[in-house]
PDB file of N, CA, C and O in Angstrom:
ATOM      1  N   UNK A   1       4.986  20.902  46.864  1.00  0.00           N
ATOM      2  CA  UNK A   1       5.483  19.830  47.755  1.00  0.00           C
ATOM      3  C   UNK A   1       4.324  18.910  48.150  1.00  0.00           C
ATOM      4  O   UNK A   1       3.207  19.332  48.451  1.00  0.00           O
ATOM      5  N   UNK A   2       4.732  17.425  48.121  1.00  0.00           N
ATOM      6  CA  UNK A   2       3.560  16.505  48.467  1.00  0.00           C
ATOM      7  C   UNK A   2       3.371  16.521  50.187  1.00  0.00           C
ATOM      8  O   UNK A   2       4.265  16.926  50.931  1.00  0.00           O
ATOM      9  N   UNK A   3       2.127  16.039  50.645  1.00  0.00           N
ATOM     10  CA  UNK A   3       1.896  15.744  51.945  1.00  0.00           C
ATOM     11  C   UNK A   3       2.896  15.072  52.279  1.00  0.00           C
ATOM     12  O   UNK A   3       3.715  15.438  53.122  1.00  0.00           O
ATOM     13  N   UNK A   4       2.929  14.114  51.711  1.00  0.00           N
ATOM     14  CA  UNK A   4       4.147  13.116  52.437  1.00  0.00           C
ATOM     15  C   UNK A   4       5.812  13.461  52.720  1.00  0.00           C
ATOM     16  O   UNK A   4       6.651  12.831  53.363  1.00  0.00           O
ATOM     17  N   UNK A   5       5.884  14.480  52.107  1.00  0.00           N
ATOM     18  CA  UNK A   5       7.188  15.408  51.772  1.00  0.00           C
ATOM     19  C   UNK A   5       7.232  16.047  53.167  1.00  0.00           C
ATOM     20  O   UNK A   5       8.077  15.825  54.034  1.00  0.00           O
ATOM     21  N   UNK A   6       6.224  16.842  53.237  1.00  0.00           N
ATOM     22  CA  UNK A   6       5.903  17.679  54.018  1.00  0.00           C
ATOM     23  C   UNK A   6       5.787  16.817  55.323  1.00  0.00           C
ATOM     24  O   UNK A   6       6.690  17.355  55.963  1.00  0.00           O
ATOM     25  N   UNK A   7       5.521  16.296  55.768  1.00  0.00           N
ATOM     26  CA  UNK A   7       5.257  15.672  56.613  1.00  0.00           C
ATOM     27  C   UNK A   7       6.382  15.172  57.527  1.00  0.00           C
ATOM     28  O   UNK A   7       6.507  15.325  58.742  1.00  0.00           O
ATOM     29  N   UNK A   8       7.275  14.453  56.532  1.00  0.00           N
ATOM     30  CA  UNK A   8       8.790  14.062  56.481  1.00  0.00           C
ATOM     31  C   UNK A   8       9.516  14.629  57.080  1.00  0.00           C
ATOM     32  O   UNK A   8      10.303  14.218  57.933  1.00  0.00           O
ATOM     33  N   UNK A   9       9.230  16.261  56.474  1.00  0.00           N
ATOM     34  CA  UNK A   9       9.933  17.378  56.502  1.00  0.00           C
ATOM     35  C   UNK A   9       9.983  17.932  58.169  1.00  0.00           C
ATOM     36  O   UNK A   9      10.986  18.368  58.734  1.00  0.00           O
ATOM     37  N   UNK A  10       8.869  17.809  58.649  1.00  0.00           N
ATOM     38  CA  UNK A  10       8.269  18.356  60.060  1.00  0.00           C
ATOM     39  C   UNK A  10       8.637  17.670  60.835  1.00  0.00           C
ATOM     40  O   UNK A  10       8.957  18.175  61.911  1.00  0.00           O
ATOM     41  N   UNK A  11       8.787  15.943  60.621  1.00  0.00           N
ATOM     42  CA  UNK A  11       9.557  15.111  61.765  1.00  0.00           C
ATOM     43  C   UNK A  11      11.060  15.209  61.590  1.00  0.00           C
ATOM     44  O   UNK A  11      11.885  14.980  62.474  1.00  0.00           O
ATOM     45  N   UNK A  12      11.260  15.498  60.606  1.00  0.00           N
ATOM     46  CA  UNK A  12      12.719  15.865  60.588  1.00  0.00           C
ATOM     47  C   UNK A  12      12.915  16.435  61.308  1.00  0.00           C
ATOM     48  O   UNK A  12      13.310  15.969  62.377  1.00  0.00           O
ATOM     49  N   UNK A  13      12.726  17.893  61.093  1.00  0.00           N
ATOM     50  CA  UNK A  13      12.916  19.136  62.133  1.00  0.00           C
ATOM     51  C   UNK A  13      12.357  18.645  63.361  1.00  0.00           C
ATOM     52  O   UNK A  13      13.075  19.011  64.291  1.00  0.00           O
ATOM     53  N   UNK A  14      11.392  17.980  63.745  1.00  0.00           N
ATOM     54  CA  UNK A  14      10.919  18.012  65.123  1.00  0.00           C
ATOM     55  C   UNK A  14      12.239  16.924  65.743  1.00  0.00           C
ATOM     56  O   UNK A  14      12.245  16.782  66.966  1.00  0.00           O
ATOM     57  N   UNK A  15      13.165  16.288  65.058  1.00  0.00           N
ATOM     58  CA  UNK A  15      13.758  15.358  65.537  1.00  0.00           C
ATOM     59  C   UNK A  15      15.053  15.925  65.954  1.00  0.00           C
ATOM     60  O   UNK A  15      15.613  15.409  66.921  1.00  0.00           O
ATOM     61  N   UNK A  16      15.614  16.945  65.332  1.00  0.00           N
ATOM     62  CA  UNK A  16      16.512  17.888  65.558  1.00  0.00           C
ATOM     63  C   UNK A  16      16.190  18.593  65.953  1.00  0.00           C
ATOM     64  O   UNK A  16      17.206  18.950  66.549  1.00  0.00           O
ATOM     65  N   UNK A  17      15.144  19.594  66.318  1.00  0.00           N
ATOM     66  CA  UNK A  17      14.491  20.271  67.251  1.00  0.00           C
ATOM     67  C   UNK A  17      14.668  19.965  68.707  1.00  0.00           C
ATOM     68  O   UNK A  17      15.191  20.606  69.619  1.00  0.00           O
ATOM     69  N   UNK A  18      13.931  18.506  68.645  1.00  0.00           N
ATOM     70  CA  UNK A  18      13.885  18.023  70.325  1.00  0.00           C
ATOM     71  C   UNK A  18      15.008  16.596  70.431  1.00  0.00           C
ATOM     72  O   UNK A  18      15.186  16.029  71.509  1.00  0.00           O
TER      73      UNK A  18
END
């Protein structure tokens, strides 16, 4: 998986998270 994928990936979840 690229950084930028990844990255994506984490504000995703942090956006549905919080």
């Amino acid at each position: 998986m690229t950084n930028v994928g990844n990255e994506t990936y984490r504000l995703d979840t942090s956006r549905i998270r919080f």
